[in-house]
C-alpha positions as CSV (number, residue, x, y, z in Angstrom):
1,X,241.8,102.4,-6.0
2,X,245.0,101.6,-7.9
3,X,246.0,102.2,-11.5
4,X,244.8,98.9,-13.6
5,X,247.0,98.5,-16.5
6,X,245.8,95.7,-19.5
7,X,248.9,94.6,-21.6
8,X,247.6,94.5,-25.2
9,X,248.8,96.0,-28.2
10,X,247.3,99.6,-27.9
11,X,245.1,100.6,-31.0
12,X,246.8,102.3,-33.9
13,X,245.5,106.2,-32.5
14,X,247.3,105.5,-29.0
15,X,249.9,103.6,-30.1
16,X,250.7,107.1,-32.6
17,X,250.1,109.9,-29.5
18,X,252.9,107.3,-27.9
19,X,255.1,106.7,-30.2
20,X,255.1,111.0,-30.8
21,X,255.3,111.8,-27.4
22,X,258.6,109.4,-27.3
23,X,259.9,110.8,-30.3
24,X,259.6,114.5,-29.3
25,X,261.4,113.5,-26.0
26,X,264.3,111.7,-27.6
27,X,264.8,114.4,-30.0
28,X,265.5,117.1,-26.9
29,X,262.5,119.0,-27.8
30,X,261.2,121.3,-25.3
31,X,257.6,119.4,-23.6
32,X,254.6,121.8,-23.0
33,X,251.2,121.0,-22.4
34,X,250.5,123.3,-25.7
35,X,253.0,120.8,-27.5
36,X,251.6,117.9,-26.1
37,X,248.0,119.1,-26.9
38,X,249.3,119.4,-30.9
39,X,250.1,115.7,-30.3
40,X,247.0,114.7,-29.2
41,X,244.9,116.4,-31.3
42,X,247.5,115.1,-34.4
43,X,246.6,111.1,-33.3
44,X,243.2,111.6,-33.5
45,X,242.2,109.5,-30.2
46,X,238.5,108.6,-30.2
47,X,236.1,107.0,-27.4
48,X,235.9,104.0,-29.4
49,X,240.0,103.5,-28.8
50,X,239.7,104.0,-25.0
51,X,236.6,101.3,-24.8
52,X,239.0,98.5,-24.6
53,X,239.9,100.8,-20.7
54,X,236.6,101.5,-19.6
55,X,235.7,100.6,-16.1
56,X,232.4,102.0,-15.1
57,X,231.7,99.3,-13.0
58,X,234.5,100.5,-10.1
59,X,234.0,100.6,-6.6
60,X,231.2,103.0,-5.7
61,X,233.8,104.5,-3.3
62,X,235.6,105.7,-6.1
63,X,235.4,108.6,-7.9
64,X,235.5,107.3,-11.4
65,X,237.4,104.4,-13.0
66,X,240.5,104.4,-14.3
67,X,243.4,102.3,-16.4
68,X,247.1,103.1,-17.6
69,X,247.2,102.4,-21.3
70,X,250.8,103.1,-21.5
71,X,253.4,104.0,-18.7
72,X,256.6,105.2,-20.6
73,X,258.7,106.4,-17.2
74,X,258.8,110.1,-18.0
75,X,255.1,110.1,-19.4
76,X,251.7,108.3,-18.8
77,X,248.7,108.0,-20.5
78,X,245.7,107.2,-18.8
79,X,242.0,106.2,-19.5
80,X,239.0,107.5,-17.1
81,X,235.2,106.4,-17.0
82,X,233.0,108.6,-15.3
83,X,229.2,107.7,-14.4
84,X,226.4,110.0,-14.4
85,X,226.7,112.8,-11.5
86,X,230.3,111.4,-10.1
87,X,232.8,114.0,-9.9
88,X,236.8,113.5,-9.1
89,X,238.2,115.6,-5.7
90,X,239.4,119.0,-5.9
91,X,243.3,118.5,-6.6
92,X,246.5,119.1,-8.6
93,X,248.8,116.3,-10.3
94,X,251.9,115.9,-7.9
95,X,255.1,115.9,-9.9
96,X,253.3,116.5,-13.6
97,X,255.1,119.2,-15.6
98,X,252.7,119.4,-18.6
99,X,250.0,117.1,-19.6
100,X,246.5,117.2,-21.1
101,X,242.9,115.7,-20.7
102,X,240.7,115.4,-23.8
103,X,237.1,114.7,-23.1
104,X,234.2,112.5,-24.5
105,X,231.3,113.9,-22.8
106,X,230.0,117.3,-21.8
107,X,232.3,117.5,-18.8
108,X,232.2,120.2,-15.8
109,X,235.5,121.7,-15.8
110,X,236.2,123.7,-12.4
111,X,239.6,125.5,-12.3
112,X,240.8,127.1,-8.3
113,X,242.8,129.8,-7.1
114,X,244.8,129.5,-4.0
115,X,246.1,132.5,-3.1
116,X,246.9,134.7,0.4
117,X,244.8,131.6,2.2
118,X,241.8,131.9,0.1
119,X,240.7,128.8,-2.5
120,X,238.4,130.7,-5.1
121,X,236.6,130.2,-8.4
122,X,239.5,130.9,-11.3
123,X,237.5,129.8,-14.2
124,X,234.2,127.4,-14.3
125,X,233.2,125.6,-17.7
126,X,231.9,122.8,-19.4
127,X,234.5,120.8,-21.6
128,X,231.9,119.8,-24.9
129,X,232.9,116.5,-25.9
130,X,236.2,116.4,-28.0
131,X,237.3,119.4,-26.6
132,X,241.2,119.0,-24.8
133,X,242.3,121.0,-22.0
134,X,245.9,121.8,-21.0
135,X,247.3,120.8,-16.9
136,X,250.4,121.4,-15.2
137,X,251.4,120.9,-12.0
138,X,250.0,124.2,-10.9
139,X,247.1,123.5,-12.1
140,X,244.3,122.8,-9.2
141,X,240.9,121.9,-10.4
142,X,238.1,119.3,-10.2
143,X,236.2,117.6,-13.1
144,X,232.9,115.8,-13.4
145,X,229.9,114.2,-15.3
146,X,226.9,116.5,-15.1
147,X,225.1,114.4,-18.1
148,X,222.7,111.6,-17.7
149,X,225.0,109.4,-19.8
150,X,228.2,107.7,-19.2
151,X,231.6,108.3,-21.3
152,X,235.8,108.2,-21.2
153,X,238.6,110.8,-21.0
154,X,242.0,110.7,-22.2
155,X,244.8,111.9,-20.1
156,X,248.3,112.4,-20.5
157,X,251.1,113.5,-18.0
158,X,254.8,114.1,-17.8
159,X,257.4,115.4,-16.5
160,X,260.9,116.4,-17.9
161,X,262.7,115.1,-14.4
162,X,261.1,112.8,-12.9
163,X,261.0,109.2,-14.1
164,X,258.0,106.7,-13.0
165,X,254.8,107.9,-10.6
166,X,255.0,111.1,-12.3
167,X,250.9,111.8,-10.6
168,X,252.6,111.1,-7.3
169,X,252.1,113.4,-4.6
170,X,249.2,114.6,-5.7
171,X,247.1,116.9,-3.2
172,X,243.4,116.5,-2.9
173,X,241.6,119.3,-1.0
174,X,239.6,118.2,1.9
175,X,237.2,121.3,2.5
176,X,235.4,120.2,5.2
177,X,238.1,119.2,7.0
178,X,240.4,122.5,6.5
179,X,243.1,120.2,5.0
180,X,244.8,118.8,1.8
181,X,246.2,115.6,2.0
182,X,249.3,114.3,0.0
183,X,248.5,110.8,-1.5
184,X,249.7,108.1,-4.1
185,X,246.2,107.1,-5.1
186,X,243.7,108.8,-7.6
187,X,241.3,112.2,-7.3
188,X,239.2,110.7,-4.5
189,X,236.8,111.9,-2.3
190,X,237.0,110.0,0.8
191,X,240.4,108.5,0.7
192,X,241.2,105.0,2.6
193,X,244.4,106.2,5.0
194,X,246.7,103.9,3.4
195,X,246.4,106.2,0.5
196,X,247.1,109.1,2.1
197,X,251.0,110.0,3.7
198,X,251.0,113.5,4.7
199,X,248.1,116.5,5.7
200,X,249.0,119.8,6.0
201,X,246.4,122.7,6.2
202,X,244.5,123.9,3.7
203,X,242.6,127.3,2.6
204,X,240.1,129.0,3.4
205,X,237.2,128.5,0.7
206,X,234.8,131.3,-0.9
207,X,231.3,130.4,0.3
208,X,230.3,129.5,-3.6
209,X,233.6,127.2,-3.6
210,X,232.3,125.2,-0.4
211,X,228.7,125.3,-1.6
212,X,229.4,123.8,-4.3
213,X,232.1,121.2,-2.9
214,X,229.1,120.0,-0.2
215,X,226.9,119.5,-3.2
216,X,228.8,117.1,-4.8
217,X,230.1,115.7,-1.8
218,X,226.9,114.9,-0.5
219,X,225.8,113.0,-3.6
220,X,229.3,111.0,-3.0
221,X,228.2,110.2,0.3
222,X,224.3,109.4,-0.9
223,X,226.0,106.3,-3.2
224,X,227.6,104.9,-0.5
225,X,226.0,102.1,1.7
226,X,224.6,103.4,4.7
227,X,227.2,103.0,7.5
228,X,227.9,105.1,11.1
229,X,230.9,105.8,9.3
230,X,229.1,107.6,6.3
231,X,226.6,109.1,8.7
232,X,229.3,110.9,10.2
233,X,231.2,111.9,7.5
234,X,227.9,113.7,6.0
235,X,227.5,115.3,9.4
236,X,231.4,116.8,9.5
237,X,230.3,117.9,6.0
238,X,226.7,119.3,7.0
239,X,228.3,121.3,10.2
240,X,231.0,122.9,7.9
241,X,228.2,123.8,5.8
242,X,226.4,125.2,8.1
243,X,229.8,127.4,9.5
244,X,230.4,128.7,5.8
245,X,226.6,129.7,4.9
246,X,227.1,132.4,8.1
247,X,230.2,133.8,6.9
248,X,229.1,137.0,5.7
């Protein structure tokens, strides 16, 4: 589940989003995710550029596949294949100030609210290919392939002071589990521990939140290889279930 990174010259759209992103930071401009949407929009990234990244054929533990293109300390730019029906956790971006994710594929876009103890629906939509959406570090939400065909996503995070890992301590929301865990790896369901440094407790979730969660959670699970470990993972998941369809 770590970051693959291939060192070849980057084609002439990324290599212009880089080379603007640097230039706006040397020149003490003031980063947002509005400007750094402007920027990508300017450079004129298509799916065709991020081909040279693709990695559909990840792990099936792993929520989809992704590769740095460029890692420039304050900033990184990142490539991410998603299959048919795979979805990434429910999460924020650790230290990322402002960023942005441009998509190449109808993609499910599902934005939370955590607030007084309570996770809830802020916004639910579908991303239509080409269309970018703005992150910060507040920003908690969970994105996915609901097509039948398979495509790439650009992403792009900074932060004005922090230099290197800048997706670091990142929280993925365990639902089931009434947790969110602080990890170093990528938007995973199912995390290996090694990935994972720190839990603390999480919120309590709408019913249409966890409903929706176990769905996509339990066609994780389904792609996995049969195991005891598995089995019982869909069971924790199936008992939660069960606990929030009787909430009134």
């Amino acid at each position: 589940m770590s970051i693959n990174t291939l060192p070849h010259i980057l084609p002439t759209t990324l290599e212009t989003l880089k080379t603007r992103i640097i230039s706006a930071l040397d020149n003490g401009e003031k980063i947002t995710a509005a400007l750094i949407k402007k920027l990508v929009e300017q450079s004129k990234v298509t799916e065709e550029d991020l081909k040279p990244y693709a990695d559909f054929e990840h792990p099936v533990e792993d929520s989809y596949g992704r590769k740095m293109i460029y890692d420039g300390g304050k900033f990184e730019i990142m490539a991410m294949s998603w299959n048919p029906g795979h979805y990434s956790s429910i999460h924020n971006h650790g230290y990322t100030q402002w960023g942005v994710v441009q998509v190449f594929g109808n993609t499910h876009h599902f934005i939370y609210k955590n607030k007084d103890g309570e996770l809830k629906f802020a916004k639910k939509e579908v991303l239509t290919k080409g269309a970018i959406t703005k992150v910060v570090n507040a920003t908690i939400h969970q994105m996915g392939n609901p097509s039948t065909g398979k495509y790439m996503t650009l992403h792009v995070y900074g932060s004005d002071e922090k230099e290197g890992e800048i997706t670091a301590d990142a929280k993925n929301y365990e639902l089931e589990f009434d947790r969110i865990n602080h990890t170093t790896g990528g938007a995973f369901f199912n995390l290996p521990e090694d990935q994972i440094y720190n839990f603390k407790p999480g919120p309590n979730p709408t019913k249409d939140v966890f409903i929706n969660y176990a769905k996509l959670m339990m066609d994780y699970y389904e792609r996995q290889n049969k195991s005891s470990k598995i089995d019982a993972l869909k069971g924790a998941l199936i008992k939660k279930l069960n606990e929030r369809l009787c909430v009134s």
